[in-house]
N, C-alpha and C positions, 0 to 999 in steps of 0.2 A: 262757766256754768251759765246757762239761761236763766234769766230774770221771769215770774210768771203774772203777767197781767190778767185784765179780766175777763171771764169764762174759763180761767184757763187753760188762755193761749202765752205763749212766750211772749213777754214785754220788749226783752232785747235778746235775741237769738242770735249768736257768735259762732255757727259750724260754719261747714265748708257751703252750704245755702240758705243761710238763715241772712237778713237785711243788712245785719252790721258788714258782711262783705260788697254788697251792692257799693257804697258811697267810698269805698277804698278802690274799687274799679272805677270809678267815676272821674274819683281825685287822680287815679292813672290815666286814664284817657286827657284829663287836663292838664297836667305834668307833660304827657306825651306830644300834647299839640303844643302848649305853650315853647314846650323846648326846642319845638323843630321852627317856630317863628324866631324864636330868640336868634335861635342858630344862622336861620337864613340870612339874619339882617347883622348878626355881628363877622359871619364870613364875605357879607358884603363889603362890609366896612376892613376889616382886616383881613381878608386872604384867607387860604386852608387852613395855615398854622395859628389862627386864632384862638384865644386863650379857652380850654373846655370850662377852665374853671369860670373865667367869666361869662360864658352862657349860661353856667348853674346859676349863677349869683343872677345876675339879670331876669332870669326866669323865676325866680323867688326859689328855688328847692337848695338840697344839698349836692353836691358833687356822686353822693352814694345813686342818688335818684338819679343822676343824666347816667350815670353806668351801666345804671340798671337794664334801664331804657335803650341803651346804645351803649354795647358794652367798648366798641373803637371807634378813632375819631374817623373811618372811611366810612363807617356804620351810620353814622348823623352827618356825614356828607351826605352821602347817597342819600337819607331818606329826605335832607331839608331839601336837594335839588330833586328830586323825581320828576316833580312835574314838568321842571323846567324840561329834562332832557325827556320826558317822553312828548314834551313839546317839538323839538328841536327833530327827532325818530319820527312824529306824524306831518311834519312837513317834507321830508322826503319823498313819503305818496303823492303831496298835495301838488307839488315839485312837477313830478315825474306826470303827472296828467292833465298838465297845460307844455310840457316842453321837450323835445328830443330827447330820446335817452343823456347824449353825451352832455349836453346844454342842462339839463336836468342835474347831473352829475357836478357839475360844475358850481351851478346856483347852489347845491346843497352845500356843496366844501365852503363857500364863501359864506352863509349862511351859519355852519359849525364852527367856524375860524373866527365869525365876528361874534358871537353867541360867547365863545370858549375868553375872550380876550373881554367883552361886556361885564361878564357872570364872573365875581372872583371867585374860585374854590372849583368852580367846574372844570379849567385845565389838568385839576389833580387828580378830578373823575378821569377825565377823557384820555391821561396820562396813562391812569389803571385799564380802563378797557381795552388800552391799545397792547396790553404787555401780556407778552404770551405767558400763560398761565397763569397772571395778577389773581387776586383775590375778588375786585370788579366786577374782572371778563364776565364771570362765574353769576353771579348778580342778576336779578331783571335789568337791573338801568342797564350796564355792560352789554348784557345781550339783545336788549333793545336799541341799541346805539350799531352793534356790530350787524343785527338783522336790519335795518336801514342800509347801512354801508352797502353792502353785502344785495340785496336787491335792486339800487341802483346800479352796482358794479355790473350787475348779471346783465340788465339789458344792456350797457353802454359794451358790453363782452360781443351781444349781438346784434348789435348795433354795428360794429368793425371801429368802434372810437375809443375804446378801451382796451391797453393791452391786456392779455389772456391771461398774463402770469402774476398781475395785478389784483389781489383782493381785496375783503372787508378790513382786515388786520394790518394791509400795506395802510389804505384809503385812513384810515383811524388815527395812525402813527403817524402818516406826512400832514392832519389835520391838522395835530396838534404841536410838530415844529412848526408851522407856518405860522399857527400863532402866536408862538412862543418869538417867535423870528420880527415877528410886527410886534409884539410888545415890547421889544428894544428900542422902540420909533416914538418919539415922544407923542405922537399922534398916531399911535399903529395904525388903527381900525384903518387909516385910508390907505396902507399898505395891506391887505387883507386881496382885495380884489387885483391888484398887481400880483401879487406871489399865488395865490391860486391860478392868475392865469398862466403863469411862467409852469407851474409844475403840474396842469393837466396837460400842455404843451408835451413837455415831456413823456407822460405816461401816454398820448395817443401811440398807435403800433406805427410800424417803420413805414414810410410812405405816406402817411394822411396828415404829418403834424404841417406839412406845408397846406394844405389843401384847409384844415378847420373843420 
């Protein structure tokens, strides 16, 4: 029931637009950010499988609150790295209009490899987007990572440095064993630009891998 102050007017109005909802949407929106900074920096620290409960705790709320908010933990992956991978999706343009298609293709994978192996938690994105059908794929981040893939595949296609049968969903999946491959290296990252260049080798079409 509305409290009625003076003239009148409601004191403290509790529907569905009266002020006492304003500061519960507020206290969401600060919930909501707080726990995607918690998140970033406690997956930093500890990998995907970091504790959900300890980001609630950290972030001051209850366990009900981070749920709410992100009802799975691929759900607060994805939202605390967005930026990073639509970071990682706009350098493939920026890439691709200072260098050769195939050169261009190349600097991105080394780029994603060392990104994916820096960033803990983002191999388990880049794991989903690469999986046919994942839950990810499905996702802005997933499909902004696979439309990246996917437009530099297309010119390095015509280009003749790309083989044909080669896509955005191959390019996605050998990004992220290669990382996976350098992070067995106690110093991966500097195996990063060795094993991308071994496996564009590979992927140019029959005839050109000698040539470059």
């Amino acid at each position: 029931m509305s409290q009625v102050g003076a003239g009148g007017r409601p004191a403290g109005p509790t529907g569905p637009e009266g002020a006492a909802v304003r500061p519960r949407r507020a206290d969401a929106r600060r919930n909501h950010q707080r726990l995607l900074e918690v998140a970033a920096a406690v997956f930093a620290e500890r990998g995907e499988g970091a504790s959900l409960d300890e980001i609630a705790k950290r972030a001051g709320v209850g366990s009900g609150t981070l749920y709410r908010h992100f009802p799975t933990r691929q759900a607060l992956l994805e939202a605390a790295y967005v930026d990073r991978i639509e970071a990682l999706a706009a350098r493939a343009d920026e890439i691709a209009g200072r260098l050769p298609p195939g050169e261009a293709l190349t600097e991105w994978m080394r780029e994603l490899g060392l990104g994916t192996i820096r960033i803990r938690g983002l191999r388990a994105l880049l794991g989903a987007a690469a999986a046919q059908g994942g839950s990810f794929a499905d996702t802005v981040c997933g499909s902004t990572l696979r439309d990246a893939a996917r437009r530099l595949a297309e010119a390095a296609w015509r280009e003749g440095t790309l083989r044909p049968d080669v896509d955005a969903q191959d390019l996605l999946r050998l990004a992220h064993g290669l990382a996976t491959a350098s992070g067995l290296a106690e110093d991966g990252e500097q195996y990063v630009g060795r094993y991308v260049d071994l496996l564009m080798e590979g992927l140019r079409p029959r005839g050109r891998a000698a040539r470059g």
